[in-house]
PLY file of the C-alpha trace (Angstrom):
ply
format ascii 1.0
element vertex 98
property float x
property float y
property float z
element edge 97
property int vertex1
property int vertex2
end_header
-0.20 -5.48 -27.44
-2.15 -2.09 -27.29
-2.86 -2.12 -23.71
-1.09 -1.05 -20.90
-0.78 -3.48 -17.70
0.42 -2.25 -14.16
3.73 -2.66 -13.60
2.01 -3.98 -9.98
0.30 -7.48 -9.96
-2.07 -7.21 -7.04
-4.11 -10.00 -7.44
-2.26 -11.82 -5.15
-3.26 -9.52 -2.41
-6.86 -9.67 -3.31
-8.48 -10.70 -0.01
-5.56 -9.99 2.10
-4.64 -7.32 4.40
-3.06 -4.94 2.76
-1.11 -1.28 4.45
-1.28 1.87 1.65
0.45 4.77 1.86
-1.23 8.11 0.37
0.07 11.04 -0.90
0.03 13.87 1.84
1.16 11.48 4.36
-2.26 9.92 5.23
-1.72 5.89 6.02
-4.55 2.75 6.04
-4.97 -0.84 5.99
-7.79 -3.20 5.54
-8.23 -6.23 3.20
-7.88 -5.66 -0.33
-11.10 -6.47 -2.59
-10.37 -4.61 -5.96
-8.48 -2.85 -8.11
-8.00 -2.01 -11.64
-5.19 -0.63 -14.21
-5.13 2.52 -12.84
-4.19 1.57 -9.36
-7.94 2.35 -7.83
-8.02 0.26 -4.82
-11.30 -0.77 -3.22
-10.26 -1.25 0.70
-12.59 -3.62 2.91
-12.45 -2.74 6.89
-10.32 -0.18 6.32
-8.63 1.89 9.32
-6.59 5.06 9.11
-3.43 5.67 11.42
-4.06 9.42 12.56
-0.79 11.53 12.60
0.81 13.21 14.94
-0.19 16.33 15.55
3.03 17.86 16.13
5.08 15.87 13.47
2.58 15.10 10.35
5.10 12.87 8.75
4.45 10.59 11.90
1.74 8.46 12.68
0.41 7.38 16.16
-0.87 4.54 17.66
-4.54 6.26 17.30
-6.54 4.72 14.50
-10.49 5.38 12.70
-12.11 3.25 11.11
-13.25 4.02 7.71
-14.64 0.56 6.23
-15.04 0.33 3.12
-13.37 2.97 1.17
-11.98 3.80 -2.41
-8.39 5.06 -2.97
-7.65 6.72 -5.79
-4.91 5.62 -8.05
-3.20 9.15 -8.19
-2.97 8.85 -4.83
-1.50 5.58 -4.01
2.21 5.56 -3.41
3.28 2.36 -1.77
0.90 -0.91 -1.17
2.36 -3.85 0.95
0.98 -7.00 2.51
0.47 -6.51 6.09
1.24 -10.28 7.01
4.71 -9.30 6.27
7.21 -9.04 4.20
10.45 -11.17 2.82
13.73 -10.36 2.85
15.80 -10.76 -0.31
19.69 -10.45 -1.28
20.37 -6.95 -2.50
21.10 -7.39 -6.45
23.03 -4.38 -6.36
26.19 -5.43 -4.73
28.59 -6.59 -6.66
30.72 -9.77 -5.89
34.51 -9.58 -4.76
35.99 -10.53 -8.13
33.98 -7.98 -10.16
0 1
1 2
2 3
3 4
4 5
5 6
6 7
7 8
8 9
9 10
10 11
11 12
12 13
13 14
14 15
15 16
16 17
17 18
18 19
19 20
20 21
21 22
22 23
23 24
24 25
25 26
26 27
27 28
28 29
29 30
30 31
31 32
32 33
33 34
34 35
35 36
36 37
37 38
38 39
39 40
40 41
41 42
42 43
43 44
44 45
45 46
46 47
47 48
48 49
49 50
50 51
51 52
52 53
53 54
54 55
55 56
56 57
57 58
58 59
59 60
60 61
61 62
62 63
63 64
64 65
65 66
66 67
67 68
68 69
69 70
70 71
71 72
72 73
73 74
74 75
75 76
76 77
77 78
78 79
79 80
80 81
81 82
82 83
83 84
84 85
85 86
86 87
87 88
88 89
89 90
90 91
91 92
92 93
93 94
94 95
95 96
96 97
C-alpha cells in the first residue's frame, strides 16, 4: 500500500523494440531489456537519430549506434513500441445528445 508503482506498465515491451524520446531533444530505439520504478530503461541495440544541424528539434535520417545503453528516468519523456501503434476513439468528444 506503501509503495509507489509507475503509472507506466512496461513489461509488455520488455524484449520489444521500443522508440524513447529524451529531454533536450535527443531520440533512440532499440529493444527494451529493463526497467525499474523510476523509469531507468536499459536499451539493447540501441541507435540514436542525429538532429539536424540547422533545426535541433528535427531529426534526420542519419543514425549511431550506441548498443547497449542506460537512460535515465529523469530523462525519459515519451516511450512507444516501434511495431506500431493503435488507434483508439477519442473519449473526449462528447455525443450529439449531450
Amino acid at each position: 500500500s506503501g509503495r509507489k508503482e509507475t503509472v507506466l506498465d512496461l513489461a509488455k515491451f520488455v524484449d520489444k523494440g521500443v522508440q524513447v524520446k529524451l529531454t533536450g531533444g535527443r531520440q533512440v530505439t532499440g529493444t527494451l531489456k529493463g526497467y525499474d520504478q523510476l523509469l531507468n530503461l536499459v536499451l539493447d541495440e540501441a541507435v540514436e537519430f542525429l538532429r539536424d544541424q540547422d533545426d535541433p528539434l528535427k531529426t534526420t535520417d542519419q543514425t549511431r549506434r550506441l548498443g547497449l545503453i542506460v537512460c535515465r528516468g529523469t530523462a525519459v519523456m515519451l516511450v512507444s513500441p516501434t511495431d506500431g501503434t493503435d488507434e483508439i476513439a477519442n473519449p473526449f468528444i462528447q455525443p450529439d445528445g449531450a
